[in-house]
C-alpha positions in Angstrom: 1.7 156.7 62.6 3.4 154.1 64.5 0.9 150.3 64.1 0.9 147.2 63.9 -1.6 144.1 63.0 -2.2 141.2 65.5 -4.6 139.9 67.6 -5.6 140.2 70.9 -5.8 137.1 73.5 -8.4 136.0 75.7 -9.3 137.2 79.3 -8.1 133.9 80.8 -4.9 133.6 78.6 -4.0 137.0 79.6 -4.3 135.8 83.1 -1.8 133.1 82.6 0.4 134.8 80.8 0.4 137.9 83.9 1.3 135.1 86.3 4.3 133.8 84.3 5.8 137.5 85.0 7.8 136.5 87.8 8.1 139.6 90.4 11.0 137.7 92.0 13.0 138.3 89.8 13.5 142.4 90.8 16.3 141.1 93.1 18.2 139.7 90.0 17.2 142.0 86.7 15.8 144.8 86.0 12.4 143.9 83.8 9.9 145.8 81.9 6.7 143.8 82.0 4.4 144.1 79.4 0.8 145.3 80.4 -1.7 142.9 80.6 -4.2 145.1 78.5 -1.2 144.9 76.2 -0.9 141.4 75.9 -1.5 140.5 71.8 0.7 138.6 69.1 2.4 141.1 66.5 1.7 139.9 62.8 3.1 142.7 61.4 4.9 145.9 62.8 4.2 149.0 60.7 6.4 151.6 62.5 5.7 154.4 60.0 2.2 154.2 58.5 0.8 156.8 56.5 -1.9 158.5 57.0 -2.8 158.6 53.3 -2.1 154.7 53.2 -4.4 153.8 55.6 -7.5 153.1 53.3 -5.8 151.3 51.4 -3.9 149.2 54.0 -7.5 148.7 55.8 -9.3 147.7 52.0 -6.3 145.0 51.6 -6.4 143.7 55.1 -10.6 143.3 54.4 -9.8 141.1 51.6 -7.8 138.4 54.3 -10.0 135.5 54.8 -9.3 134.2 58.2 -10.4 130.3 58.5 -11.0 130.3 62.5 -8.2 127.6 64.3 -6.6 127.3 67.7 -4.0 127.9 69.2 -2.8 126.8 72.9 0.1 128.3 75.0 3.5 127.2 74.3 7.0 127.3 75.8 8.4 130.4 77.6 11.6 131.7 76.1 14.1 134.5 75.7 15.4 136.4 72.5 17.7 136.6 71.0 19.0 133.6 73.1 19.3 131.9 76.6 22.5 134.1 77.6 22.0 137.6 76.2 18.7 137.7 77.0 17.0 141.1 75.8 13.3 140.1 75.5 11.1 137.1 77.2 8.6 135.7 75.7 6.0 132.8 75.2 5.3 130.7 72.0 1.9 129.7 70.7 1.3 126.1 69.0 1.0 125.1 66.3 2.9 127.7 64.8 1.5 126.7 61.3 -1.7 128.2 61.3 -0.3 131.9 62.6 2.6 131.8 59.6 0.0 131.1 57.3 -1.9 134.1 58.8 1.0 136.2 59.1 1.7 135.7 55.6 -1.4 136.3 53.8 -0.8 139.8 55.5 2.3 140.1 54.0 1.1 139.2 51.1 -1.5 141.3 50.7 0.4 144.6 52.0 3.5 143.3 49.7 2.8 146.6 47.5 3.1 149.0 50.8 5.6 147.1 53.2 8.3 144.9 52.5 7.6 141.3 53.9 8.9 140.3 57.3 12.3 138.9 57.4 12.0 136.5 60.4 9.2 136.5 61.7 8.6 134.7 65.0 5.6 133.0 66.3 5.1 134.5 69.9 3.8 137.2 73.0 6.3 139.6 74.9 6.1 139.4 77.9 9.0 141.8 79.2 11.7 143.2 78.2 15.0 142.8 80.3 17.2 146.3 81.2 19.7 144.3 82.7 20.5 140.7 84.3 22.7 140.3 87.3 22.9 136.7 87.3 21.2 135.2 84.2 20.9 131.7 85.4 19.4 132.1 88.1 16.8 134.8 86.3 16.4 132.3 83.5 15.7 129.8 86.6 13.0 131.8 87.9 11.1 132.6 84.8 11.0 128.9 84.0 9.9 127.9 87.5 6.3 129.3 87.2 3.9 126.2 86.0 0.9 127.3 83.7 -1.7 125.8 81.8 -1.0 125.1 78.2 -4.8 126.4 77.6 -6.4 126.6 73.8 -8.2 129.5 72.1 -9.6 130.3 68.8 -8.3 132.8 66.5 -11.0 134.1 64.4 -9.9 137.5 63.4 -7.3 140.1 63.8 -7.2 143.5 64.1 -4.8 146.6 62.5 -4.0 148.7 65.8 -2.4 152.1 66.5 0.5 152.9 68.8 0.4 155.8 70.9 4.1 156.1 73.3 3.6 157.8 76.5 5.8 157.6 80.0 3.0 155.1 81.1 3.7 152.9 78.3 2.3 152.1 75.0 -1.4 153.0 74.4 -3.0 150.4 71.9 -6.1 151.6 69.9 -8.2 149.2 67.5 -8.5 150.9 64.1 -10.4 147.6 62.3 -11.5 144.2 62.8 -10.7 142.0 59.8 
């Protein structure tokens, strides 16, 4: 099964966050925006759980003690970089607290999974087919001015991914 452990953001973050994707920018790319039901930062992608390691991937993850903090919006930006731009996405600050996080899963799940290699603090929020003119698409995703607004992490949660034509169908399996 196809899963991954994150955590899910706030109504009015997810709000923000569907207002940065700029429509504007059909004239100049072709852009796969992410859903904002879909909206959530990845801690860990699991892309071929089994189904006889789930118990034990759920009875590890249970033993994660996660010391509530917050986290506000960051900067918008674009991987891998500026000029090839594949995805875009937006940062969360401080980073500290979510690599701490992130590597207590690691940790834990080190006997299953292999640990991340470079793992990067931040939400998708599309993923670019093409660009016509990348300035000026890099231009118009900047434009859009947003609150930096703060939330509380105070859990996270191992999900399952179903793919369809729609899009990816996220399902909650537990709340650690």
């Amino acid at each position: 099964m196809r899963a991954f452990i994150g955590f899910d953001l706030p109504e009015n973050v997810r709000n923000i966050l569907l207002s940065l994707q700029n429509k504007q920018v059909s004239k100049v790319a072709k852009v796969k925006w992410v859903a904002k039901k879909n909206f959530h930062l990845c801690l860990k992608f699991l892309p071929n759980l089994l189904e006889k390691d789930l118990e034990k991937v759920k009875d590890l993850l249970s033993q994660i003690k996660v010391k509530p903090f917050e986290v506000k919006l960051g900067d918008v930006g674009f991987f891998p970089n500026e000029i090839n731009i594949n995805v875009v996405w937006i940062g969360l600050e401080p980073e500290i607290k979510i690599m701490e996080l992130q590597q207590d899963v690691d940790d834990n799940l080190r006997e299953l999974f292999k640990p991340e290699e470079r793992f990067a603090v931040h939400v998708t929020l599309g993923r670019v087919k093409y660009a016509k003119d990348v300035e000026l698409f890099r231009n118009l995703i900047l434009s859009k001015d947003y609150d930096h607004v703060k939330f509380k992490v105070d859990s996270f949660k191992l999900y399952k991914t179903d793919l369809n034509k729609e899009g990816p169908r996220y399902t909650v399996v537990e709340k650690f």
